[in-house]
PyMOL CGO cylinders between C-alpha atoms (Angstrom):
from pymol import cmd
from pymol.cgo import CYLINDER

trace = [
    CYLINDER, 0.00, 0.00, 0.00, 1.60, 3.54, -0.98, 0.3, 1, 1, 1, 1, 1, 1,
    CYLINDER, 1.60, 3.54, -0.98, 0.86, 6.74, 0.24, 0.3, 1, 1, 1, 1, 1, 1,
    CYLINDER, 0.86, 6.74, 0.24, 1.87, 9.39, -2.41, 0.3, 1, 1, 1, 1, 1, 1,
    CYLINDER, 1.87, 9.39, -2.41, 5.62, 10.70, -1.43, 0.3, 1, 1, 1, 1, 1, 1,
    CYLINDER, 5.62, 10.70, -1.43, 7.08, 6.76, -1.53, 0.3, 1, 1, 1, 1, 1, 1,
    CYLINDER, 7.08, 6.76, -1.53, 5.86, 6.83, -5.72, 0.3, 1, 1, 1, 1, 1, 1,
    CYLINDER, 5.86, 6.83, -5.72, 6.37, 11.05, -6.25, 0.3, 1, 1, 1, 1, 1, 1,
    CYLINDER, 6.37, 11.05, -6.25, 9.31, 11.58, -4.10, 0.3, 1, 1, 1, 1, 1, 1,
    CYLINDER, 9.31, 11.58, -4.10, 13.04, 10.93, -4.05, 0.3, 1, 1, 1, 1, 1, 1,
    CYLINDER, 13.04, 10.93, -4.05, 13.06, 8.84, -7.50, 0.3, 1, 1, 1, 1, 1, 1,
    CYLINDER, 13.06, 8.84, -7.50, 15.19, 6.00, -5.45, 0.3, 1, 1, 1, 1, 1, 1,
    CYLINDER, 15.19, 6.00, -5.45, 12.17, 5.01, -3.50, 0.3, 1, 1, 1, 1, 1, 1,
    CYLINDER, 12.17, 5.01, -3.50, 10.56, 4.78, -6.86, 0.3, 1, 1, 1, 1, 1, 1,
    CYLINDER, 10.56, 4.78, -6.86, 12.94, 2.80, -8.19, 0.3, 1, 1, 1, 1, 1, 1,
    CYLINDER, 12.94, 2.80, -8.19, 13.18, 0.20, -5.59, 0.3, 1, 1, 1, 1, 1, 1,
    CYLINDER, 13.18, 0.20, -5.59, 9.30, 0.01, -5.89, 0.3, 1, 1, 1, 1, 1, 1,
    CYLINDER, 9.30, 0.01, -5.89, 9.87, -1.01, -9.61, 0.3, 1, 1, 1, 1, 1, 1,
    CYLINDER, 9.87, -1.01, -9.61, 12.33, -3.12, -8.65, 0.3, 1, 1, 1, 1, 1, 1,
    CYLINDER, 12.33, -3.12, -8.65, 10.48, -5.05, -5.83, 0.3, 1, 1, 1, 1, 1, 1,
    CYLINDER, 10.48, -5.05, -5.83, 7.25, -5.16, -8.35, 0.3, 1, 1, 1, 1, 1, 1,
    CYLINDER, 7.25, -5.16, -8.35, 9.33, -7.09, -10.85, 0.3, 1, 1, 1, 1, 1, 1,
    CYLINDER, 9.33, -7.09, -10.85, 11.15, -9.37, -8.26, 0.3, 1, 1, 1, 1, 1, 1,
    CYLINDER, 11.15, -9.37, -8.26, 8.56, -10.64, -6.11, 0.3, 1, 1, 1, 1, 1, 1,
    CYLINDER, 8.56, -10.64, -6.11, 4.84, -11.21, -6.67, 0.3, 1, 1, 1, 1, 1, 1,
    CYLINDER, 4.84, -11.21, -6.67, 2.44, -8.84, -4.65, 0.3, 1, 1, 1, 1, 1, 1,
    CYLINDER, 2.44, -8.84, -4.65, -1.17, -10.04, -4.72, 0.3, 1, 1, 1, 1, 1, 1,
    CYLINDER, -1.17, -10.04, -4.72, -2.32, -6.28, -4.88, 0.3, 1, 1, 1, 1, 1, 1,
    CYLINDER, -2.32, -6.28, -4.88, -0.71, -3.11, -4.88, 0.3, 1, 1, 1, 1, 1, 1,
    CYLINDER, -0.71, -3.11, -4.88, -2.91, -0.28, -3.55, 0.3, 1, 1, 1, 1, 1, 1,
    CYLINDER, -2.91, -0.28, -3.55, -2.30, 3.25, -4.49, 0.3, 1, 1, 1, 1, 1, 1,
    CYLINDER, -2.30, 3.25, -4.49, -4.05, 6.15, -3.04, 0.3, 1, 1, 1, 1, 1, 1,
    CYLINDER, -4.05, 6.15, -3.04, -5.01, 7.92, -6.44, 0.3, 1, 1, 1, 1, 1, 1,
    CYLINDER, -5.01, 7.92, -6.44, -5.46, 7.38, -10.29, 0.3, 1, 1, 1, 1, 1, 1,
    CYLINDER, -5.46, 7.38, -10.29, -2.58, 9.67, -10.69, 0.3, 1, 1, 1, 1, 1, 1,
    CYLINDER, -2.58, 9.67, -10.69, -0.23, 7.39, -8.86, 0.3, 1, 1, 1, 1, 1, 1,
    CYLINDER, -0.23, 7.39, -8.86, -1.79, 4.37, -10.51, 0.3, 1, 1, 1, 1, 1, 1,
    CYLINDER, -1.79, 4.37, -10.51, -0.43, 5.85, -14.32, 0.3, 1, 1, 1, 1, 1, 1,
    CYLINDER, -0.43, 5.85, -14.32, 3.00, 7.07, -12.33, 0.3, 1, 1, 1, 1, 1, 1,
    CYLINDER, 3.00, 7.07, -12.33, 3.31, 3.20, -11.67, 0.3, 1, 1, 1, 1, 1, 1,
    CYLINDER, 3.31, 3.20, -11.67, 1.86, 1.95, -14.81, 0.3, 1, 1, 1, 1, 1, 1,
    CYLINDER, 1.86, 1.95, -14.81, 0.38, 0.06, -12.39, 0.3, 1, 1, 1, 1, 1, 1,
    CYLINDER, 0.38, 0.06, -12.39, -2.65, -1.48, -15.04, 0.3, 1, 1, 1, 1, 1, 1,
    CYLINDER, -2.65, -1.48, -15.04, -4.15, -3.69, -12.34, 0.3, 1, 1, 1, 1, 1, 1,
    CYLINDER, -4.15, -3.69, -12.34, -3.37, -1.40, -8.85, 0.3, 1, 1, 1, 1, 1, 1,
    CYLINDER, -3.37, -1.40, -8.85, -6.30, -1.30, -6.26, 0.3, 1, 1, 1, 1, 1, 1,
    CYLINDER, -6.30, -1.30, -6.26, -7.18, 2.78, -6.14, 0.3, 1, 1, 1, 1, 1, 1,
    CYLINDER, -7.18, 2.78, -6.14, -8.46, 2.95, -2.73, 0.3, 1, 1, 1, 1, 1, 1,
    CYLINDER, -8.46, 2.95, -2.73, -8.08, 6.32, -1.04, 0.3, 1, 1, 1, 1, 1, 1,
    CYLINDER, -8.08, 6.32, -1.04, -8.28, 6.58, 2.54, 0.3, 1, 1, 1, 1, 1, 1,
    CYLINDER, -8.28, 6.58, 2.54, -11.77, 7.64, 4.23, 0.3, 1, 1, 1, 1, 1, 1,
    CYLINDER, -11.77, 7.64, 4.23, -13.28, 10.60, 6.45, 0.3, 1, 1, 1, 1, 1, 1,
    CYLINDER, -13.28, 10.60, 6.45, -14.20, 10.05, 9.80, 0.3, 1, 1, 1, 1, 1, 1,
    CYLINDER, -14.20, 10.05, 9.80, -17.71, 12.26, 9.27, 0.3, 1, 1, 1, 1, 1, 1,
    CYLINDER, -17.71, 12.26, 9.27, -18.81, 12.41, 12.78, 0.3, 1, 1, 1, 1, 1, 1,
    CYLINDER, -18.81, 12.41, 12.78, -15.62, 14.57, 13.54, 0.3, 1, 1, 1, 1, 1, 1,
    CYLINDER, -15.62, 14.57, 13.54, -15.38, 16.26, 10.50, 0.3, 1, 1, 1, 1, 1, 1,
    CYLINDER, -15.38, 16.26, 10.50, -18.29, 18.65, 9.97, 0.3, 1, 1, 1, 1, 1, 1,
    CYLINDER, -18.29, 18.65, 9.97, -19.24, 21.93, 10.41, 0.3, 1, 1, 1, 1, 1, 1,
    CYLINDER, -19.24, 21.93, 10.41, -18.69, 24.26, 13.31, 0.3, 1, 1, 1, 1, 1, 1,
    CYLINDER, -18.69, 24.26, 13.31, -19.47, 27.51, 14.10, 0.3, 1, 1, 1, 1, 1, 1,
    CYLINDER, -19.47, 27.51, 14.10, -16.50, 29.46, 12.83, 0.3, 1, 1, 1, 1, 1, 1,
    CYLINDER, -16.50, 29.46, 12.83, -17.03, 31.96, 15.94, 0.3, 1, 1, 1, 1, 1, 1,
    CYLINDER, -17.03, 31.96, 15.94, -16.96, 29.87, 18.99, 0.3, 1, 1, 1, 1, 1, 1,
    CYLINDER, -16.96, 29.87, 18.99, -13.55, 27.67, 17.31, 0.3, 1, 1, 1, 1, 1, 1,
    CYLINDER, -13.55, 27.67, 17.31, -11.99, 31.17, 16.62, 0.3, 1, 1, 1, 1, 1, 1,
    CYLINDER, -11.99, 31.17, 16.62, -12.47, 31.97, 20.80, 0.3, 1, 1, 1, 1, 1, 1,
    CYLINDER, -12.47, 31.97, 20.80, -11.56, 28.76, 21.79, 0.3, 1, 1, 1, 1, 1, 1,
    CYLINDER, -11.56, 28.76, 21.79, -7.99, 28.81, 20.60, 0.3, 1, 1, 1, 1, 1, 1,
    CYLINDER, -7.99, 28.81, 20.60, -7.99, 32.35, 21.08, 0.3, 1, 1, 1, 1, 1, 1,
    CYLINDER, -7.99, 32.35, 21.08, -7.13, 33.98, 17.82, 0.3, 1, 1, 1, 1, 1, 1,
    CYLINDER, -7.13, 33.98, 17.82, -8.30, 37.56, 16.90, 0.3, 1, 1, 1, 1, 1, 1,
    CYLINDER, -8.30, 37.56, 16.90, -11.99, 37.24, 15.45, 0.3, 1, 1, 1, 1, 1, 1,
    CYLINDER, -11.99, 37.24, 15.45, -11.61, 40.52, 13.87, 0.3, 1, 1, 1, 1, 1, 1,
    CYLINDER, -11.61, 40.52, 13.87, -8.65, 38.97, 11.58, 0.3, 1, 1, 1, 1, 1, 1,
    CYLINDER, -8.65, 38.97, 11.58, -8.76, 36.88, 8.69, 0.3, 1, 1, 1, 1, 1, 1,
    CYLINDER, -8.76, 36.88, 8.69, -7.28, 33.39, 9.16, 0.3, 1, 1, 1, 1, 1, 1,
    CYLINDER, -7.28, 33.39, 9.16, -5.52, 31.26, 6.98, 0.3, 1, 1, 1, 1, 1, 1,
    CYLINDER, -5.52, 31.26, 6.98, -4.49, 27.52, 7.84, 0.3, 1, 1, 1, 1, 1, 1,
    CYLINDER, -4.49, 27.52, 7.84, -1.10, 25.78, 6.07, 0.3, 1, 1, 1, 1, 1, 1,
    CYLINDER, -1.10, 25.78, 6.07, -2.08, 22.09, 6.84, 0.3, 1, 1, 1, 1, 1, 1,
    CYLINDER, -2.08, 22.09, 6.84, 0.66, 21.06, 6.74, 0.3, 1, 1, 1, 1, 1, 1,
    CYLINDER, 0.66, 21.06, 6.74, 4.35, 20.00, 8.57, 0.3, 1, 1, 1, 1, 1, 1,
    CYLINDER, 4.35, 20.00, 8.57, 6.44, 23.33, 7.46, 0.3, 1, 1, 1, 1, 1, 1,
    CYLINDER, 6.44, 23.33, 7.46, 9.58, 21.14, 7.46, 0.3, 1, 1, 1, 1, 1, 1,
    CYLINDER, 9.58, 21.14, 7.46, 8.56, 18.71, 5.05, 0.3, 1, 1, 1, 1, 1, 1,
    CYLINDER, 8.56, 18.71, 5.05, 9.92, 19.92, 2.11, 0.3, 1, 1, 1, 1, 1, 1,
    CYLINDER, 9.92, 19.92, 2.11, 7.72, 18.79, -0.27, 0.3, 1, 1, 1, 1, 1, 1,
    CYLINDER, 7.72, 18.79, -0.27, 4.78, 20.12, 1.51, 0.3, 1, 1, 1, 1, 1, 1,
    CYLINDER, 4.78, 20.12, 1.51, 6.49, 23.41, -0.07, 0.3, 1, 1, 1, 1, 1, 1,
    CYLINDER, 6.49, 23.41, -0.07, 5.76, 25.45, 2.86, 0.3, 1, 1, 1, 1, 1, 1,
    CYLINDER, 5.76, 25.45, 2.86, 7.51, 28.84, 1.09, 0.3, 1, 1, 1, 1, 1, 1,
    CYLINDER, 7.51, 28.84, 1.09, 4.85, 29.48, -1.53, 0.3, 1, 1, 1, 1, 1, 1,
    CYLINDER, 4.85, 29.48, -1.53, 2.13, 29.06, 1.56, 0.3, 1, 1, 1, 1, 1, 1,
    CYLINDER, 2.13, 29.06, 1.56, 4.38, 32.34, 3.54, 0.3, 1, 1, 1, 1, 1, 1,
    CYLINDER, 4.38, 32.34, 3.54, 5.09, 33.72, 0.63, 0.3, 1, 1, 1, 1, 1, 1,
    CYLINDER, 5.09, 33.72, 0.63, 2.10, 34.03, -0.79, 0.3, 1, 1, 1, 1, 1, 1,
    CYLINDER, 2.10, 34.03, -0.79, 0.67, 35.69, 2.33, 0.3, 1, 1, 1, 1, 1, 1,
    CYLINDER, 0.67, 35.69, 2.33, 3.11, 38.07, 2.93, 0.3, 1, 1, 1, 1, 1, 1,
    CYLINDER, 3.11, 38.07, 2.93, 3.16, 38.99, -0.74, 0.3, 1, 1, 1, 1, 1, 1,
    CYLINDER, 3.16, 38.99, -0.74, -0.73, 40.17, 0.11, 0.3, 1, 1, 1, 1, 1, 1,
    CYLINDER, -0.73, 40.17, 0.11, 0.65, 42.79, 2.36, 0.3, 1, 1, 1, 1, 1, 1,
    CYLINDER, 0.65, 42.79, 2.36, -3.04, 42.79, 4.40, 0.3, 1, 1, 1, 1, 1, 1,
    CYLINDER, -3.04, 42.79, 4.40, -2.09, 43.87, 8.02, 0.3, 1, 1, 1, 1, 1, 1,
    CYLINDER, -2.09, 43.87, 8.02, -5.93, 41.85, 8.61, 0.3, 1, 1, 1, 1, 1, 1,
    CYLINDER, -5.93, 41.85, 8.61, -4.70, 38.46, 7.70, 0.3, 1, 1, 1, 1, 1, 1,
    CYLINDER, -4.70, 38.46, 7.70, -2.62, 35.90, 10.17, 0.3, 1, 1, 1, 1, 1, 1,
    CYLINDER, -2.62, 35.90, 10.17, -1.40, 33.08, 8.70, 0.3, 1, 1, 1, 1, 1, 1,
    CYLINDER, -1.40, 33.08, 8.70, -1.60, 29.32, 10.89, 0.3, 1, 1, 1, 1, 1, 1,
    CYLINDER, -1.60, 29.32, 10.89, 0.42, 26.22, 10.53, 0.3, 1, 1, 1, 1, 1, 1,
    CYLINDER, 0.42, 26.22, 10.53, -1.26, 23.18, 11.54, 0.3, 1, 1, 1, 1, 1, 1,
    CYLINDER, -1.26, 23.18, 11.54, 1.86, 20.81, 13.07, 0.3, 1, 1, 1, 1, 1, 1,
    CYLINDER, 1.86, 20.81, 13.07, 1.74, 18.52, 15.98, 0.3, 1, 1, 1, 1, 1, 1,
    CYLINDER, 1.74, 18.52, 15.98, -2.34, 19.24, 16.89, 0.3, 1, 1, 1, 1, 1, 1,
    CYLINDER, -2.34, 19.24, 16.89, -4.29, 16.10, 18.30, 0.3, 1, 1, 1, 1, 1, 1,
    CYLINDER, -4.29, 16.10, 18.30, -6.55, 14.81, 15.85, 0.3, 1, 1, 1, 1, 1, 1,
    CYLINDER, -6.55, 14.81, 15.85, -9.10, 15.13, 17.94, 0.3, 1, 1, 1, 1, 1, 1,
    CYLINDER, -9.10, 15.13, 17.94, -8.81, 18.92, 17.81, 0.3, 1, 1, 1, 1, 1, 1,
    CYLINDER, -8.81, 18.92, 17.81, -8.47, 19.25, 14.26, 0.3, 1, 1, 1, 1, 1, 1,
    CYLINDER, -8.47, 19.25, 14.26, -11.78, 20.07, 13.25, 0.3, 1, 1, 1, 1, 1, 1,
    CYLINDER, -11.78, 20.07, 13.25, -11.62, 23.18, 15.66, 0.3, 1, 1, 1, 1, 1, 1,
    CYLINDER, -11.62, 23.18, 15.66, -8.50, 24.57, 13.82, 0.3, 1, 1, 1, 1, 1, 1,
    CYLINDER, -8.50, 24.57, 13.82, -10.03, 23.80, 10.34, 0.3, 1, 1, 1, 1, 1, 1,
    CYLINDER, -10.03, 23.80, 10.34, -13.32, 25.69, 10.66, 0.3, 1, 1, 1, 1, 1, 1,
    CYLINDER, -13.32, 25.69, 10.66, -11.76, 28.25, 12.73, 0.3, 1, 1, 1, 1, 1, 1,
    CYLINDER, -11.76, 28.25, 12.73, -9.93, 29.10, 9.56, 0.3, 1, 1, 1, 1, 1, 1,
    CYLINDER, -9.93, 29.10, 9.56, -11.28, 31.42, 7.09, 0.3, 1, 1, 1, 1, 1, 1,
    CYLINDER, -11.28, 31.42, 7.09, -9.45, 29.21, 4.43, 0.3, 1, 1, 1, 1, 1, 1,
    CYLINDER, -9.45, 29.21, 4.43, -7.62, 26.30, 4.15, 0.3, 1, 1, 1, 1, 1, 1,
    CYLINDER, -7.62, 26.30, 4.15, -4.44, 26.25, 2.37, 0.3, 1, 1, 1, 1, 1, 1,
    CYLINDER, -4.44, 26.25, 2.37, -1.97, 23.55, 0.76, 0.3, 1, 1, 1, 1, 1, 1,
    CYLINDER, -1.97, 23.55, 0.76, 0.82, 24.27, -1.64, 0.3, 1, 1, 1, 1, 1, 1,
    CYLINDER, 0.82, 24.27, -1.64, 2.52, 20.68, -1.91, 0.3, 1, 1, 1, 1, 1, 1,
    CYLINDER, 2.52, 20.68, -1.91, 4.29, 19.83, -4.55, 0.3, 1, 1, 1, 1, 1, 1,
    CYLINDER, 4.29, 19.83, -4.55, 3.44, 16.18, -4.66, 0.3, 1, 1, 1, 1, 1, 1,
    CYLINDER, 3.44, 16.18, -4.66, 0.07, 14.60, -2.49, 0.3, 1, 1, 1, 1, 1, 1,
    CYLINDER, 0.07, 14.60, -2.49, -1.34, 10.60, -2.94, 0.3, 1, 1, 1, 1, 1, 1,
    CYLINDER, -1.34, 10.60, -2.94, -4.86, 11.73, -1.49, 0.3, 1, 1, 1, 1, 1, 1,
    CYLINDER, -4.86, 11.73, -1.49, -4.48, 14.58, 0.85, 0.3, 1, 1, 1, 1, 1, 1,
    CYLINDER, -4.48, 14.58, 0.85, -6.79, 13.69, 3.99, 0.3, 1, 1, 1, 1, 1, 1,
    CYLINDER, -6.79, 13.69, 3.99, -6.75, 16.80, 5.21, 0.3, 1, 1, 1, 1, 1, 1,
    CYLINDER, -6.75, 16.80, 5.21, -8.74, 18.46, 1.89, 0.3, 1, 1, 1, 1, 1, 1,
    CYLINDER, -8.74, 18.46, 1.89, -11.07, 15.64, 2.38, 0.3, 1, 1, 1, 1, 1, 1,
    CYLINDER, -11.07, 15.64, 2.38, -11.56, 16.85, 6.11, 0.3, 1, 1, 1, 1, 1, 1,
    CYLINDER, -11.56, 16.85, 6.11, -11.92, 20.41, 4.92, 0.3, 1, 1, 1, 1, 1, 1,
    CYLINDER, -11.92, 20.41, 4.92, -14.00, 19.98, 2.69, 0.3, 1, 1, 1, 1, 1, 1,
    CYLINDER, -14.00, 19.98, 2.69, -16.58, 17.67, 5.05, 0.3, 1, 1, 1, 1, 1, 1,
    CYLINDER, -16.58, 17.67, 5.05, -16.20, 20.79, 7.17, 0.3, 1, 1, 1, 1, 1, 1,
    CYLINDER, -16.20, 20.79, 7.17, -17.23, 23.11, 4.33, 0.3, 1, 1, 1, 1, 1, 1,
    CYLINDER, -17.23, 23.11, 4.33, -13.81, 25.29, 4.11, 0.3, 1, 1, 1, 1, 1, 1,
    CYLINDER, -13.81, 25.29, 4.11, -13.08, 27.35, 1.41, 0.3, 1, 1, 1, 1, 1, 1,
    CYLINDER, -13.08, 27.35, 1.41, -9.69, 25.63, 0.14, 0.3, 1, 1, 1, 1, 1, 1,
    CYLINDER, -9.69, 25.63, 0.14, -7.11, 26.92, -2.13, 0.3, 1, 1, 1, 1, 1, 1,
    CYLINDER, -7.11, 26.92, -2.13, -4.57, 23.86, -2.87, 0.3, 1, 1, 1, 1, 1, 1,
    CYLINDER, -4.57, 23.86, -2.87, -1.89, 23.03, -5.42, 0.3, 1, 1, 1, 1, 1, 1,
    CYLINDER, -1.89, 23.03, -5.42, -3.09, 20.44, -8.57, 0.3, 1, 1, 1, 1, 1, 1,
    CYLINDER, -3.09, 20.44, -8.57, -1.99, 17.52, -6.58, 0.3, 1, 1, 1, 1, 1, 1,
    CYLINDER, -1.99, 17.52, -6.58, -2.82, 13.66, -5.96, 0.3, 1, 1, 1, 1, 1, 1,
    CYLINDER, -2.82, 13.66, -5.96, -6.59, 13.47, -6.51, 0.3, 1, 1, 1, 1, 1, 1,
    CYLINDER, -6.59, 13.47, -6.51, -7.33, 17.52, -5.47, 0.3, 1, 1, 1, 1, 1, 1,
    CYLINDER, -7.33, 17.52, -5.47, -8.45, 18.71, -8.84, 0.3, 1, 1, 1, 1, 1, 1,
    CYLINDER, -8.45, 18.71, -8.84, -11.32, 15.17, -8.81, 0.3, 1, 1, 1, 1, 1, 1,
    CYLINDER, -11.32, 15.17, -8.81, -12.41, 16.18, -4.87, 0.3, 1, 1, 1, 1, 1, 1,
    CYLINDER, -12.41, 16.18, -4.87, -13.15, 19.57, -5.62, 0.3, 1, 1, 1, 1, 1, 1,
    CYLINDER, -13.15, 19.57, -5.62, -15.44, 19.12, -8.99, 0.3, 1, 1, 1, 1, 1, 1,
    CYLINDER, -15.44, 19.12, -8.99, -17.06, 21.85, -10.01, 0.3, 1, 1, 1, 1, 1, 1,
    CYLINDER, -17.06, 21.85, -10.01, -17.98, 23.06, -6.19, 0.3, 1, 1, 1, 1, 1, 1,
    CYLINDER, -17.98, 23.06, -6.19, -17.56, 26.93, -5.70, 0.3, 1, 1, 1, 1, 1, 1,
    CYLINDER, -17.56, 26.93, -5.70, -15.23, 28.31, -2.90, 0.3, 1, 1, 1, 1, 1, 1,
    CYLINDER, -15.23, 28.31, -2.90, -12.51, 25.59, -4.00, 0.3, 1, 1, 1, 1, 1, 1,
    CYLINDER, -12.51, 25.59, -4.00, -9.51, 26.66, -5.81, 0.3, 1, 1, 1, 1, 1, 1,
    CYLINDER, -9.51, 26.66, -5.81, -6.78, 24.54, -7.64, 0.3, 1, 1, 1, 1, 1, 1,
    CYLINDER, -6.78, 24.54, -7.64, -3.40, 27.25, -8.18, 0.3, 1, 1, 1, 1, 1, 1,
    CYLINDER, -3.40, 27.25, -8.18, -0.50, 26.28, -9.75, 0.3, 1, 1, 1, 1, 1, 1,
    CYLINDER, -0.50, 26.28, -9.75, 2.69, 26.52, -7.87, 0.3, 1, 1, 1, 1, 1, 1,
    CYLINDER, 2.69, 26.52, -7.87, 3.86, 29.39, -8.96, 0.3, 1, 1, 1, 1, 1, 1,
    CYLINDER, 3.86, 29.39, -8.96, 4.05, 32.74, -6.12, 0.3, 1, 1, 1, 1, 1, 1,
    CYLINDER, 4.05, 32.74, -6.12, 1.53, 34.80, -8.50, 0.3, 1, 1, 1, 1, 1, 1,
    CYLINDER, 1.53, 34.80, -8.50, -1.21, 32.00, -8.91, 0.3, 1, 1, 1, 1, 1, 1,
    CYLINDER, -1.21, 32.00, -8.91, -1.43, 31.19, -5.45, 0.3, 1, 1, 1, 1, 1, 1,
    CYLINDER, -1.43, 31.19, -5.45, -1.20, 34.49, -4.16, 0.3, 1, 1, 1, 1, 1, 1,
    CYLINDER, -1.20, 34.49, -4.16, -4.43, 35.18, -6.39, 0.3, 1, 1, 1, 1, 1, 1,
    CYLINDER, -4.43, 35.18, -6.39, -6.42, 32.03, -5.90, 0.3, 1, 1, 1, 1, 1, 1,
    CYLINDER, -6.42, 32.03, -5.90, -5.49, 32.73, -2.00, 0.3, 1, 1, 1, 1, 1, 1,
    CYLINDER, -5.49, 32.73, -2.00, -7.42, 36.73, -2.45, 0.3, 1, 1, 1, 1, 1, 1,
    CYLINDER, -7.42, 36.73, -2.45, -10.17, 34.63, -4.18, 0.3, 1, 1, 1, 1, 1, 1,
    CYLINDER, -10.17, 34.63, -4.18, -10.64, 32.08, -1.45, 0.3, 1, 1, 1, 1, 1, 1,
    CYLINDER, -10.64, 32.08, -1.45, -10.59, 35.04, 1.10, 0.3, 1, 1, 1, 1, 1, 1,
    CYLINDER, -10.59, 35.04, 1.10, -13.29, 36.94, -0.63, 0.3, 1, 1, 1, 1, 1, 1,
    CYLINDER, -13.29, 36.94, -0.63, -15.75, 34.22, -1.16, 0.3, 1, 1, 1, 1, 1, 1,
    CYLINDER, -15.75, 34.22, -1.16, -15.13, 33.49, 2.65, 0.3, 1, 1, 1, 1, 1, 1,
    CYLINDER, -15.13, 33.49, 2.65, -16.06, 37.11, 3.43, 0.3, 1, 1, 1, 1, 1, 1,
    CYLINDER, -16.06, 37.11, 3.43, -19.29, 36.78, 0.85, 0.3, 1, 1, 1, 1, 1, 1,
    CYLINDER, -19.29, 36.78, 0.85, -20.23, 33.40, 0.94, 0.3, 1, 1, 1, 1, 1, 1,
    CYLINDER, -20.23, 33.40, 0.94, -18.42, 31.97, 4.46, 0.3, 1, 1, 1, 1, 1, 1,
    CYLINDER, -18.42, 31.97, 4.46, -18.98, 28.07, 3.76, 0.3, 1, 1, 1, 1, 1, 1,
    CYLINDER, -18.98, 28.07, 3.76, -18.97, 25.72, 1.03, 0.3, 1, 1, 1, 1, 1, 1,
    CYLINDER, -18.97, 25.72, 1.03, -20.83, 22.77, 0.03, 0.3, 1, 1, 1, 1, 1, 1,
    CYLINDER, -20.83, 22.77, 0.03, -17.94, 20.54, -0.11, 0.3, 1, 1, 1, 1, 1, 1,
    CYLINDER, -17.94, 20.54, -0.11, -19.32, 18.36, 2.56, 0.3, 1, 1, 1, 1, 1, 1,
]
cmd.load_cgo(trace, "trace")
């Protein structure tokens, strides 16, 4: 079973994947995404992403998660879900991209070593969700953004562009400073007009 950065990472790891596929038979080899299925020319992988826990990822009132980890409510908040020092969560373009707005009403978040259990808080405390990876499998935590009806900006990773559809107040940047910087002034203002999505 692969994850995403064991088939997109270091090409080694990808290599001794290969290798290991051709030297020893594997009754199925599970991938996370169609995506990493081609990367594999893996014809007859299992594409079986991993699942939301519903019940714990839902909507919440924006407010009352704001107060209870004490952020500003008269800012705008943006969430990097993401470790910062995994590099190919490509956690410059997220800081970047927010200080390149040069709005004094924004904070910017990183969401690193948080109990799962108080995930949901940070997520719809945030007025948007943002991830700027440069490689994903199946990103759980769009999947648990989206069940709790964020407005998302995200790199074209994994399965991303296939989650979102067509739904508004989800946008798919490229990975360059200008794209995400505008898809990120996007995301805020349908926040501001619309506040959730339908992505559940």
């Amino acid at each position: 079973s692969l994850l995403g950065s064991d088939v997109f990472g270091e090409s080694v790891v990808k290599k001794v994947i290969l290798l290991f596929r051709k030297l020893f038979f594997w009754d199925a080899l599970i991938v996370k995404s169609v995506a990493m299925n081609a990367f594999l020319k893996n014809e007859d992988g299992y594409i079986i992403p991993n699942g939301v826990n519903l019940s714990l990822f839902k909507p919440l009132n924006s407010i009352e998660c704001k107060i209870k980890l004490s952020w500003d409510t008269s800012l705008k908040h943006i969430l990097f879900v993401a470790n910062p020092k995994r590099r190919e969560k490509n956690y410059d373009l997220a800081k970047n991209s927010v200080v390149g707005l040069h709005n004094n009403g924004v904070k910017l978040h990183v969401l690193d070593n948080i109990p799962h259990s108080d995930i949901p808080i940070w997520l719809n405390a945030a007025d948007i969700i943002i991830l700027s990876s440069l490689w994903e499998g199946s990103p759980n935590v769009i999947k648990e953004a989206m069940a709790s009806n964020r407005p998302i900006v995200s790199t074209n990773v994994g399965d991303v562009k296939w989650l979102f559809g067509n739904e508004s107040g989800h946008y798919l940047t490229g990975h360059s400073l200008d794209d995400f910087s505008s898809n990120i002034i996007k995301a805020l203002s349908y926040s501001e007009n619309s506040g959730i999505t339908k992505g559940r």
